[in-house]
C-alpha positions as CSV (number, residue, x, y, z in Angstrom):
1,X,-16.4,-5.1,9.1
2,X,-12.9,-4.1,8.4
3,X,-11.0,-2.6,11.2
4,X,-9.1,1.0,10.2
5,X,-5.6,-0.4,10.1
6,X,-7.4,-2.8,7.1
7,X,-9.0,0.6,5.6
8,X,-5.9,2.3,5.4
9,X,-4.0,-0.7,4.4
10,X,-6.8,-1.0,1.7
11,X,-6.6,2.6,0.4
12,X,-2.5,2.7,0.2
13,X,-2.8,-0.9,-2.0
14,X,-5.4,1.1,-4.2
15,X,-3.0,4.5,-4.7
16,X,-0.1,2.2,-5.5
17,X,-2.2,0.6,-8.4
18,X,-4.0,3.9,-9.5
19,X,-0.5,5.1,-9.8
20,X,1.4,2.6,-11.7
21,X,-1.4,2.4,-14.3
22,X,-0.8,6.1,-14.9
23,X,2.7,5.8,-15.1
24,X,2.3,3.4,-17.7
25,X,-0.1,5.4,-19.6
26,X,1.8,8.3,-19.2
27,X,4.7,6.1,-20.8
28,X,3.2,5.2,-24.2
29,X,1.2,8.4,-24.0
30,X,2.3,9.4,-28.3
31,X,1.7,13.5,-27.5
32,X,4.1,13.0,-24.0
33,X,7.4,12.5,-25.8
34,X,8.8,15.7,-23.8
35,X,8.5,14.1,-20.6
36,X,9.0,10.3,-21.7
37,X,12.9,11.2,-20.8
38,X,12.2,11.4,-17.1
39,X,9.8,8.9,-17.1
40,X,12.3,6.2,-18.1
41,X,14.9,8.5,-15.9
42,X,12.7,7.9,-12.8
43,X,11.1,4.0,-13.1
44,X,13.6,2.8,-9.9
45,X,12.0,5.6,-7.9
46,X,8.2,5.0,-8.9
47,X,8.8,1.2,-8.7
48,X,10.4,1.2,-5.4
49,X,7.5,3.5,-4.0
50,X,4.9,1.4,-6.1
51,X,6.3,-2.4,-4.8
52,X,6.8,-0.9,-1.1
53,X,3.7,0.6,-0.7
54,X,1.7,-2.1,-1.9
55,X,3.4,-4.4,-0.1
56,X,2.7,-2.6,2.8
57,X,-1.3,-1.7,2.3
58,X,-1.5,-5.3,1.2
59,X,0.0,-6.4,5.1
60,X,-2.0,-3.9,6.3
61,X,-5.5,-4.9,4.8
62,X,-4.7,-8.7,5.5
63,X,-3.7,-8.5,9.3
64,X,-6.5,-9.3,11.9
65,X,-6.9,-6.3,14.6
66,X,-4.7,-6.6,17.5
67,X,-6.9,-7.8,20.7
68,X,-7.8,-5.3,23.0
69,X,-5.5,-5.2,26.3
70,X,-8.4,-5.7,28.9
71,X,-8.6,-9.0,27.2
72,X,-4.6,-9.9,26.8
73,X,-5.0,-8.9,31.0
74,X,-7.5,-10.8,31.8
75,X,-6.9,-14.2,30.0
76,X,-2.8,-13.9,31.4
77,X,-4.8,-13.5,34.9
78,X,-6.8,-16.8,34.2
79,X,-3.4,-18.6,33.3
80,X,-1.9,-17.3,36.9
């Protein structure tokens, strides 16, 4: 079972890859050559969006829940 912060994380790594392969398509797409200007104008934006937010979902999805603070209390009680 995944906790929400993995979901999300999840989710944001599968936009970023949904998006770059349409990018790409849209790229080589022969009947877009009207727009294939700003999509070569753009590629710093799109990539830095596209490496930062898959960086990010990736963390996200891979990063255990935090524990809950009832049990951070108690176990820095048993230490006392």
């Amino acid at each position: 079972m995944t906790s929400k912060d993995q979901a999300i994380g999840g989710l944001i790594c599968t936009v970023c890859v949904a998006t770059a392969i349409a990018y790409i398509a849209a790229l080589f797409w022969p009947t877009l050559e009207a727009i294939r200007l700003w999509l070569v104008a753009i590629p710093v934006l799109i990539a830095f969006i596209a490496i930062l937010g898959a960086w990010i979902g990736w963390t996200m999805a891979r990063t255990l829940p935090p524990k809950p603070i009832e049990q951070i209390q108690t176990e820095e009680q048993q230490r006392d």
